[in-house]
C-alpha positions as CSV (number, residue, x, y, z in Angstrom):
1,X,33.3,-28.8,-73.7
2,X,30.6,-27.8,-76.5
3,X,31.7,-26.6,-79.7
4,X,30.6,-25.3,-83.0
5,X,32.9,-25.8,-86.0
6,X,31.5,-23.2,-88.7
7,X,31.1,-24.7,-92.0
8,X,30.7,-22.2,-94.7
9,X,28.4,-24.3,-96.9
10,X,25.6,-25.0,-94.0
11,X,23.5,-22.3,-93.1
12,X,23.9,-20.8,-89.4
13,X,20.6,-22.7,-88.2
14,X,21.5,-25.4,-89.4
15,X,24.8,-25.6,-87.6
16,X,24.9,-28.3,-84.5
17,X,27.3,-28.6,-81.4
18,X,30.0,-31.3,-80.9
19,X,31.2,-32.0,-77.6
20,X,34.4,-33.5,-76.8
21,X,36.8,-33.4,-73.3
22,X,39.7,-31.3,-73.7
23,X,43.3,-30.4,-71.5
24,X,42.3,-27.8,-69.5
25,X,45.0,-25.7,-71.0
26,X,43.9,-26.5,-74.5
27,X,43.2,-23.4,-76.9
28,X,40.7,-24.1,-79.7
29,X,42.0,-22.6,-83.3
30,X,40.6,-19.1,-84.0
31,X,37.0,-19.1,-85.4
32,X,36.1,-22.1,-83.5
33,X,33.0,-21.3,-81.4
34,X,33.2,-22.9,-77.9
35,X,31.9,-22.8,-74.9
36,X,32.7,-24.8,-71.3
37,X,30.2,-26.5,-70.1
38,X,31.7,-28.3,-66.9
39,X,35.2,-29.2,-65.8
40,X,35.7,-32.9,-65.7
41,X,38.8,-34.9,-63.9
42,X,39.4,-37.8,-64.9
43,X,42.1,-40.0,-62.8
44,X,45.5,-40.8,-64.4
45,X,45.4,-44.5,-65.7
46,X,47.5,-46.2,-62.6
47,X,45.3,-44.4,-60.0
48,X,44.7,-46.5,-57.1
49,X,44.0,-46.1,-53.3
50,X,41.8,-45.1,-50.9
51,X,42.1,-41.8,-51.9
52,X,40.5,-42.5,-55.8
53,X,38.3,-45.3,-54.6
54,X,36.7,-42.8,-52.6
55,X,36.5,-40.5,-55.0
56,X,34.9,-43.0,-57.8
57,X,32.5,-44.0,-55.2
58,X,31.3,-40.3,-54.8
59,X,31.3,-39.9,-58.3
60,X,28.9,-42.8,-58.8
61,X,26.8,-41.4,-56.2
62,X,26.4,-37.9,-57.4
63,X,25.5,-39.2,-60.9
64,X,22.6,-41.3,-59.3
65,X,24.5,-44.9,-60.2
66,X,25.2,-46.0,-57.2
67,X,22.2,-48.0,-56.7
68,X,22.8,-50.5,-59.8
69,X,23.9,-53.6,-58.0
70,X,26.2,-54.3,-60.5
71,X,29.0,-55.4,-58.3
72,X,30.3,-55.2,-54.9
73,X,30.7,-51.5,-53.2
74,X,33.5,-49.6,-54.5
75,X,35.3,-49.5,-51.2
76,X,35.3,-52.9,-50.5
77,X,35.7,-54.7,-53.8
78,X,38.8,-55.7,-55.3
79,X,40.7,-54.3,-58.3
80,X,40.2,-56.2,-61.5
81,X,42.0,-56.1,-64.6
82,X,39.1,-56.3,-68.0
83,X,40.3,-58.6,-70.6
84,X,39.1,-60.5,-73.9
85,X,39.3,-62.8,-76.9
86,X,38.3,-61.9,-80.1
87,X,37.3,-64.5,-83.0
88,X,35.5,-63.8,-86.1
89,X,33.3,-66.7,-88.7
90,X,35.2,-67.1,-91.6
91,X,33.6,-69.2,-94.5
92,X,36.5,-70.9,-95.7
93,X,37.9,-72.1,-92.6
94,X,34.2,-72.7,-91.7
95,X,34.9,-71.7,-88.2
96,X,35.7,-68.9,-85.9
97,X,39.4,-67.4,-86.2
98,X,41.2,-65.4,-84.0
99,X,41.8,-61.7,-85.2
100,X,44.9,-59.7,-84.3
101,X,45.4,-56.6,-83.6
102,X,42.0,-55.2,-82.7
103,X,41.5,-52.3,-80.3
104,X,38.8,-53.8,-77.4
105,X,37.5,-50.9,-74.9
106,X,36.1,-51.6,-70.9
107,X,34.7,-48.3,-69.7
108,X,32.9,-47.6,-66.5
109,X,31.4,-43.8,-67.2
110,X,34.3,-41.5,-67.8
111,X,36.9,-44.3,-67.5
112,X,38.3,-45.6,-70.2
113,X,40.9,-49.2,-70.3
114,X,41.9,-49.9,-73.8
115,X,43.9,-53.2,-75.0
116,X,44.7,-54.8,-78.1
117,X,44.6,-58.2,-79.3
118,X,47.7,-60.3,-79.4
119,X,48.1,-63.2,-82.1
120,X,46.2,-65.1,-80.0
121,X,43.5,-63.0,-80.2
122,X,43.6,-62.1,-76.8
123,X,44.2,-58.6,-74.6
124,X,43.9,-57.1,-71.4
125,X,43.6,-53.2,-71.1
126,X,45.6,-50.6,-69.3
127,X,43.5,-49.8,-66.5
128,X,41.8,-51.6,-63.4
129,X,38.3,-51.2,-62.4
130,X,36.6,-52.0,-59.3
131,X,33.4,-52.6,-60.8
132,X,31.6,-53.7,-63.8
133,X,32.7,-52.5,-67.0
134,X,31.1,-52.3,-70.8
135,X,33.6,-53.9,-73.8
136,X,33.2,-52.4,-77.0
137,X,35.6,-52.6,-80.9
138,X,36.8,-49.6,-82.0
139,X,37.6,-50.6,-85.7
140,X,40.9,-48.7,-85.7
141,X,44.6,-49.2,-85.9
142,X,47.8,-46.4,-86.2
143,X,47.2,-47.2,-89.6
144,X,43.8,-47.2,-90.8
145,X,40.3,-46.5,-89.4
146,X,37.0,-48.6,-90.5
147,X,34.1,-46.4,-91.0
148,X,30.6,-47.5,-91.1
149,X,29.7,-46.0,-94.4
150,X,31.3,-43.1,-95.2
151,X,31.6,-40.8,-92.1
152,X,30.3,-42.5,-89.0
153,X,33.6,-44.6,-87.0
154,X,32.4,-48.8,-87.0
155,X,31.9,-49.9,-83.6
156,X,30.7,-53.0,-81.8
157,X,29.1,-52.6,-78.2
158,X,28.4,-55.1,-75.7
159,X,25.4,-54.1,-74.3
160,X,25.6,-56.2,-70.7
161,X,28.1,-55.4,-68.3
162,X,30.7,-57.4,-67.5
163,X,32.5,-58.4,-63.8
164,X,34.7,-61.2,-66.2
165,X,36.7,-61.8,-69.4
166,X,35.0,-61.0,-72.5
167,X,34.9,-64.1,-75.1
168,X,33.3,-62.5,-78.0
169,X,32.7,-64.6,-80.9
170,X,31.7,-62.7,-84.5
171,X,29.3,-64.2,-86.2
172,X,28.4,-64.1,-90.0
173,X,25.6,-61.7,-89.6
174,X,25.0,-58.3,-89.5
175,X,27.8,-55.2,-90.3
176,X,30.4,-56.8,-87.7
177,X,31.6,-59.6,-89.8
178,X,32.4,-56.9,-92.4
179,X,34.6,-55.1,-90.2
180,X,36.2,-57.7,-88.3
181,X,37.2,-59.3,-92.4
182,X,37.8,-56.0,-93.7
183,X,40.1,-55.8,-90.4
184,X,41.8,-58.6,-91.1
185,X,43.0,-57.7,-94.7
186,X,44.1,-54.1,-93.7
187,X,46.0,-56.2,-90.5
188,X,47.4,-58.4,-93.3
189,X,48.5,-55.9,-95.9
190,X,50.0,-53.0,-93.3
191,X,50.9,-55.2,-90.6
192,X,51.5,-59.0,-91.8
193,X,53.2,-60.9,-94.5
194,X,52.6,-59.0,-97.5
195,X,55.3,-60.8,-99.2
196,X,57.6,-57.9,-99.5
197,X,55.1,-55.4,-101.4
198,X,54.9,-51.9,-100.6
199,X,52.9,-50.9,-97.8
200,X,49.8,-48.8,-98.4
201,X,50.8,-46.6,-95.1
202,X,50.6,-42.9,-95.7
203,X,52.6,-40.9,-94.6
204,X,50.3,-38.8,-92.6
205,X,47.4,-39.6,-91.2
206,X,45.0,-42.5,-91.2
207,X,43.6,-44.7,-94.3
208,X,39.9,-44.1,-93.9
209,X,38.1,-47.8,-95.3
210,X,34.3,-47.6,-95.6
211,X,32.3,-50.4,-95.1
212,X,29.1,-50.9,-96.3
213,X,26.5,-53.5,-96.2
214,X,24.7,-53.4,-99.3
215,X,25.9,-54.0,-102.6
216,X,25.7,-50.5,-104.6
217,X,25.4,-50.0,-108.2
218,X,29.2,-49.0,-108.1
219,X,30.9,-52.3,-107.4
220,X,32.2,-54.1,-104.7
221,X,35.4,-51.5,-103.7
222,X,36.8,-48.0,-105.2
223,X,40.1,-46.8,-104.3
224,X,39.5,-43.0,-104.5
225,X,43.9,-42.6,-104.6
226,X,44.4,-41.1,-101.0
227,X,42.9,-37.9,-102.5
228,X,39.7,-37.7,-99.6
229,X,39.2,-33.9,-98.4
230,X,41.2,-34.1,-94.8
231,X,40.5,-37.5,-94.4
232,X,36.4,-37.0,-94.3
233,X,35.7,-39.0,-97.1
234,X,37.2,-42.8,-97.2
235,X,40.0,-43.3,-99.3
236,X,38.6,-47.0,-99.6
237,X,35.5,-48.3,-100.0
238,X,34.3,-52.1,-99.3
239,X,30.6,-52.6,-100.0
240,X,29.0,-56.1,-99.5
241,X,25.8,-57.5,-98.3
242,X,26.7,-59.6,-95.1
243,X,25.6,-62.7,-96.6
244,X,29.1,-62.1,-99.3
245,X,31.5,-64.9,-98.7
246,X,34.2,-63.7,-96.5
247,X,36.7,-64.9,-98.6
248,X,35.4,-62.4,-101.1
249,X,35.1,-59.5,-98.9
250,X,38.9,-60.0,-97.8
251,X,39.8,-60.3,-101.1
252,X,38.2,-56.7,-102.1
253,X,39.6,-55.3,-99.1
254,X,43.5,-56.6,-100.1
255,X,42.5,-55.3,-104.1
256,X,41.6,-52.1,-102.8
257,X,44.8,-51.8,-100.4
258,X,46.6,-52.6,-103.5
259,X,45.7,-50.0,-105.6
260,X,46.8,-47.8,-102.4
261,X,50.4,-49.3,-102.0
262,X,50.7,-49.2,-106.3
263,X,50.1,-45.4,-106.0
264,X,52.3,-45.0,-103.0
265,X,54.8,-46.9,-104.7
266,X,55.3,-44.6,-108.3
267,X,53.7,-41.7,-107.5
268,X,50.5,-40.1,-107.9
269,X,51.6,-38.2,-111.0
270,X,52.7,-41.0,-112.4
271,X,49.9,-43.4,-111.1
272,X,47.0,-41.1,-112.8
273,X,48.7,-41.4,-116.3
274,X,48.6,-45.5,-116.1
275,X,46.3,-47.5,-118.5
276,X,43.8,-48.8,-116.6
277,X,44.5,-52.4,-117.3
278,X,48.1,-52.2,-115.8
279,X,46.5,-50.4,-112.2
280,X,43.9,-52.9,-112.6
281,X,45.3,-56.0,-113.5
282,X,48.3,-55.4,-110.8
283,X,45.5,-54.5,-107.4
284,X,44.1,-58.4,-109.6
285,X,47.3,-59.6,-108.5
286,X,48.0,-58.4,-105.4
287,X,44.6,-59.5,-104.8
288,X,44.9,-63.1,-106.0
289,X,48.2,-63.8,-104.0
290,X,47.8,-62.1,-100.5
291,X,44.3,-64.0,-100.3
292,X,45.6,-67.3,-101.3
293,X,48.5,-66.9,-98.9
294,X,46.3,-66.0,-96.5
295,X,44.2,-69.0,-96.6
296,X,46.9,-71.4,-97.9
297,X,49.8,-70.5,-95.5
298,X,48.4,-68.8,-92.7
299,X,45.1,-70.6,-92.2
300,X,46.5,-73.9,-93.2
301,X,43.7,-74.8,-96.0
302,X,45.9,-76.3,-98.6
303,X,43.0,-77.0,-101.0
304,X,42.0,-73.5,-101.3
305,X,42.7,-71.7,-104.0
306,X,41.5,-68.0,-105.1
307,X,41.4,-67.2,-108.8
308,X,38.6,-64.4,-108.8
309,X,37.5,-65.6,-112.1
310,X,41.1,-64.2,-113.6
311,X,42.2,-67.2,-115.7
312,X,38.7,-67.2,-117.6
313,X,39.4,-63.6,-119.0
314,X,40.2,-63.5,-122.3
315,X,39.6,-60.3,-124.9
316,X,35.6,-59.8,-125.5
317,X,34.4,-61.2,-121.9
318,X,33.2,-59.2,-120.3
319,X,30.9,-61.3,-117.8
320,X,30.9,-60.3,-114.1
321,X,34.4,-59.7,-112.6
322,X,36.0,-59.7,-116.2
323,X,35.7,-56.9,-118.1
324,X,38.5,-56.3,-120.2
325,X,41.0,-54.2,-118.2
326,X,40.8,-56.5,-115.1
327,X,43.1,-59.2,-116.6
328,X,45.2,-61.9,-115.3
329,X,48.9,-60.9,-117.0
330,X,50.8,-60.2,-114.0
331,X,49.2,-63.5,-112.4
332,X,50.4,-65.2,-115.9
333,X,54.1,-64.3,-114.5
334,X,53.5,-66.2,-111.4
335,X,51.4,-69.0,-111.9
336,X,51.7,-72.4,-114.2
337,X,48.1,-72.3,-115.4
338,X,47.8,-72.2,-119.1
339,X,45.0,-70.7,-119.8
340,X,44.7,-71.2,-123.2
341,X,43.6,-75.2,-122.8
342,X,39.8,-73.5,-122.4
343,X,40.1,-72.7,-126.0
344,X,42.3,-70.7,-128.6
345,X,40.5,-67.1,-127.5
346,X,42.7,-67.1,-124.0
347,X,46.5,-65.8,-123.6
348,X,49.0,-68.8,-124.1
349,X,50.4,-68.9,-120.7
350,X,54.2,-70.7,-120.8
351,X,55.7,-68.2,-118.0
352,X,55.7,-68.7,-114.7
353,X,57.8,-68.4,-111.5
354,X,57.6,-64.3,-110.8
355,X,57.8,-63.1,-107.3
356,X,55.3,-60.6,-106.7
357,X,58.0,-58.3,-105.2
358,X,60.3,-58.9,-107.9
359,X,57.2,-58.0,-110.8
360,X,56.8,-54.6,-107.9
361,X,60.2,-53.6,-108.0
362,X,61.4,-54.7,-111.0
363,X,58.4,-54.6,-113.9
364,X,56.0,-52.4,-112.1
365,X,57.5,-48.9,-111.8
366,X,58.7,-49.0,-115.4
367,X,55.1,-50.2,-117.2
368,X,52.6,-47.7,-118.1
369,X,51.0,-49.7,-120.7
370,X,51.3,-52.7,-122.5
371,X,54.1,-51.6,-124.8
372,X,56.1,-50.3,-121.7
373,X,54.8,-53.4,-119.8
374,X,56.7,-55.5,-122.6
375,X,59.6,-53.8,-123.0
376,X,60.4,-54.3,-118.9
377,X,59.5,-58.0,-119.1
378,X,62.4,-58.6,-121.7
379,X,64.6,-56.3,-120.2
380,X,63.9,-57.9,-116.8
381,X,63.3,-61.5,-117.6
382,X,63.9,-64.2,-114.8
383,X,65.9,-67.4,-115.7
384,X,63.9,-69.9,-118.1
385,X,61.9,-67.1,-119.6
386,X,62.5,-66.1,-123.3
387,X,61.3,-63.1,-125.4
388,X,59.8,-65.4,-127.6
389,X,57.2,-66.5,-124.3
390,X,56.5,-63.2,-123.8
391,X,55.7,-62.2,-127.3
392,X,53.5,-65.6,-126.9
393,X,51.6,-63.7,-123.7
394,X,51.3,-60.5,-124.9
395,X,49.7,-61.6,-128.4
396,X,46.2,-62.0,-126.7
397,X,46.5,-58.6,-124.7
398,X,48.2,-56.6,-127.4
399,X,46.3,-54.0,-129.3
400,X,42.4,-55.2,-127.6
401,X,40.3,-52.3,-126.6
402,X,40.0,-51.9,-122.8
403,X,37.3,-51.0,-120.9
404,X,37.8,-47.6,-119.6
């Protein structure tokens, strides 16, 4: 099926045809220009026999790929079910590491198996083939849907077939190792451990994260606040050069994810009448502890630690990663760094011992600013902390001029 979807803004000319297969009692919306172009069967998923054998063997044939030697005859080879294993380079662990929950494709023409990868990083699809098969990634979950830039789906293709299991190592070169890390975070933060925070799920719909690989004169990430125009453009953007740590493109990947589940969590009203260093400094957070749990607890590197420059802010800096509104306070609630032994410019730091859920649900939905950010730390204060520490924190935040 061909099909035209008028858009008001291009001129008629300049219009172009999409095709896609539809039910063959499907009924386009009105002023949707379509027109059939050839009927197409496609056999249900558990077809088997000599009925459909035949039938894909004929099919083969009339398309003129019969003759590709790329396997036994249909009729007399056996059924085979397509599986693989997925790994993907990851700097820190300096080694491969198994991903979860990725979407792996075997298709011979029309047919289509699809699998997804257990916590072993392994799958096998839902259908049997008789023949080879291509694997591809679709970079997509329920959830969310990697783009490769801003409109274009990501993809990986395998361009040999296949008559085997597909071991497919990602290395760290080229757009793949973006999406497989970007993958990872989004697996991490709406599927995972995400240490009881708010998932950045919407309610309808998928989150549309585009990856590029460059690194643009707006930054590393943007959360555009689930605002995109029918989910055309991204809600989240991720923008490294492939040579970027993937440490680092993880962590922009949870910070953007974290601005997501802040908004979902209050409310857009509410969330676009924040000071920019509370929305900031919390995604900082959320940024800092998902990524070092990830590495610490989940990939067993106890020597790794992720601090994203945030204990070297102090009022004034504002080097590379630390302009003024992208502060470490709600890190200062967790952690037992003090700060201030770099010098007497940095927040004295005598808190620690916050959950990040318990900042979340308890701190978060009632600070709007540093005064409200104040008065819910001493109305919510955990055992051990005093008013007097918290007047101590606040002195080197209070009253600074933020980066907008």
């Amino acid at each position: 099926m061909g099909l035209i979807i008028t858009t008001p803004s291009v001129a008629d000319a300049d219009q172009t045809w999409l095709y896609c297969v539809v039910p063959l009692d499907y009924h386009f919306p009105s002023g949707i220009n379509e027109e059939l172009i050839y009927h197409v069967y496609i056999p249900p998923t558990s077809a088997r026999g000599d009925f459909y054998d035949r039938l894909e063997e004929e099919a083969y044939h009339v398309a003129g790929c019969d003759d590709d030697n790329d396997g036994a005859k249909t009729s007399t080879a056996s059924w085979w079910t397509p599986s693989a294993t997925i790994r993907a380079w990851d700097d820190v662990v300096n080694g491969y590491i198994v991903l979860q929950g990725v979407k792996v494709r075997a298709r011979r023409g029309t047919k289509v198996g699809v699998g997804i990868t257990d916590s072993q990083g392994r799958c096998k699809v839902d259908r049997d083939f008789k023949k080879d098969v291509y694997y591809s990634i679709k970079w997509e979950s329920g959830r969310w849907d990697i783009r490769n830039g801003s409109l274009g789906q990501a993809y990986y293709h395998e361009n040999k077939k296949k008559h085997s299991h597909w071991d497919f190592y990602i290395a760290n070169n080229g757009s793949s190792i973006l999406y497989a890390t970007v993958h990872r975070a989004a697996y991490k933060f709406f599927y995972g451990n995400r240490l009881g925070l708010k998932s950045p799920a919407l309610s309808y719909g998928k989150t549309k994260i585009g990856v590029y690989n460059r690194n643009p004169w707006w930054g590393s990430g943007c959360c555009w606040g689930t605002w995109s125009l029918l989910g055309v453009i991204p809600d989240i953007r991720v923008a490294h050069s492939h040579t970027t740590p993937t440490s680092e493109v993880f962590a922009t990947a949870i910070h953007e994810l974290g601005h997501q589940s802040h908004l979902l969590f209050i409310g857009k009203g509410t969330y676009i009448q924040l000071a920019k260093e509370i929305h900031e400094s919390w995604a900082t957070a959320v940024q800092w502890k998902l990524t070092n749990h990830h590495y610490n607890e989940e990939q067993e590197q106890d020597l790794y630690t992720y601090y994203y420059n945030c204990q070297e802010w102090f009022p004034g800096n504002k080097g590379k990663g630390k302009t003024s509104c992208y502060t470490p306070i709600f890190i200062d609630l967790m952690d037992y760094f003090n700060q201030r032994k770099f010098g007497s410019q940095y927040p004295n730091d005598l808190i620690g011992g916050y959950e990040i859920s318990y900042i979340q649900n308890k701190i978060l939905s009632s600070s709007y600013g540093l005064s409200s950010l104040k008065d819910a730390l001493k109305s919510n204060k955990i055992n051990g902390v005093t008013n007097n520490q918290i007047d101590e924190l606040m002195a080197k935040y209070w009253g600074q001029h933020y980066v907008r």
